[in-house]
LOSEKOL-305161 format. One record per residue (C-alpha): x, y, z. Coordinates in steps of 0.1 Angstrom, whole numbers, plus 5000, padded with zeros to 4 digits. Layout:
! residues N
XYZ ...
//
This chain:
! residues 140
473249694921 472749454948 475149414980 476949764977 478549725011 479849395006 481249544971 482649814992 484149595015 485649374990 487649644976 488849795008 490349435016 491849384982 493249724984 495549615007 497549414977 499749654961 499249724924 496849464916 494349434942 492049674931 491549534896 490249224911 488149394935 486249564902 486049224883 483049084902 481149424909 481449454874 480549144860 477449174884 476449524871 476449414833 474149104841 471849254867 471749604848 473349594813 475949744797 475350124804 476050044842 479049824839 480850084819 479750374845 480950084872 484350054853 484650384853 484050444887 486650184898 489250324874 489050724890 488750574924 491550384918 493450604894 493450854921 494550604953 497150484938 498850714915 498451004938 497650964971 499450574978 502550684960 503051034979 502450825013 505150505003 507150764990 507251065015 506350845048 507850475045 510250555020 509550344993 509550354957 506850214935 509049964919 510149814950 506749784962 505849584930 508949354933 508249274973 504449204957 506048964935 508448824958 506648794991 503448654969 505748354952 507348314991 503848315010 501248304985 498148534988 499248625026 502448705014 501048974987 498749155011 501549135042 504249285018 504749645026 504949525066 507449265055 509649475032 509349775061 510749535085 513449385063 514849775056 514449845096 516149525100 519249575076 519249985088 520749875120 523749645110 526949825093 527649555070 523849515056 523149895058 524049895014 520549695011 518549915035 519750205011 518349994978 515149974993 515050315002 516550665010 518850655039 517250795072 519151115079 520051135115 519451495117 515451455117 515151225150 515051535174 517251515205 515751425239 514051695259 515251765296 512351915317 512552095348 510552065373 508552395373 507952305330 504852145335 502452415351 
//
């Protein structure tokens, strides 16, 4: 297939849109194996795209959103949905920043803390460790 990098590329980018990015990345490295090399090598293509895929986002992107930003899956696809009808197309791939920002932002006020807790698990206080005194002799 001709232009694997820019294939490459083009799914890296597109990656960056939650839940749906990744099918469009495979639509025109697909379309361009069938015509260039038939029909054997956009199904091994299509394949390819699905494990990758499969793999990034059922396994490895949904243990990090879920472990590390605190995040379930289906508010990930509802800030997708809402931040792309708010922004358009910038708005779907700056959706996990935004939605991070908004839980950060409603974490710190009492009276919003309720919507911080929707969009995710509350931060227990007991994992920020407390603030190391050093002597002066600690550093050699």
């Amino acid at each position: 297939m001709d232009f694997p990098i820019l294939w490459g590329f083009l799914a890296f980018l597109l990656n960056y849109v939650p839940n749906v990015g990744s099918t469009f990345a495979a639509i025109p490295a697909v379309l361009l194996a069938l015509v260039q090399l038939g029909i054997g090598s956009a199904v091994m293509a299509t394949a390819g795209y699905m494990v990758v895929n499969f793999m990034l986002d059922n396994v490895i992107e949904t243990r990090l959103m879920g472990q590390k930003l605190g995040l379930s899956t289906l508010v990930v696809f509802l800030s997708l949905i809402f931040w792309g009808s708010l922004l358009g197309p910038v708005g779907m791939v700056l959706c996990i920043p935004l939605t991070m920002t908004l839980k950060f932002a409603c974490e710190n006020n009492k009276s919003t803390q309720w919507i911080a807790v929707l969009l995710g698990p509350e931060t227990p206080t007991q994992s920020v460790p407390p603030v190391l005194k050093r002597g002066r002799n600690e550093y050699f």
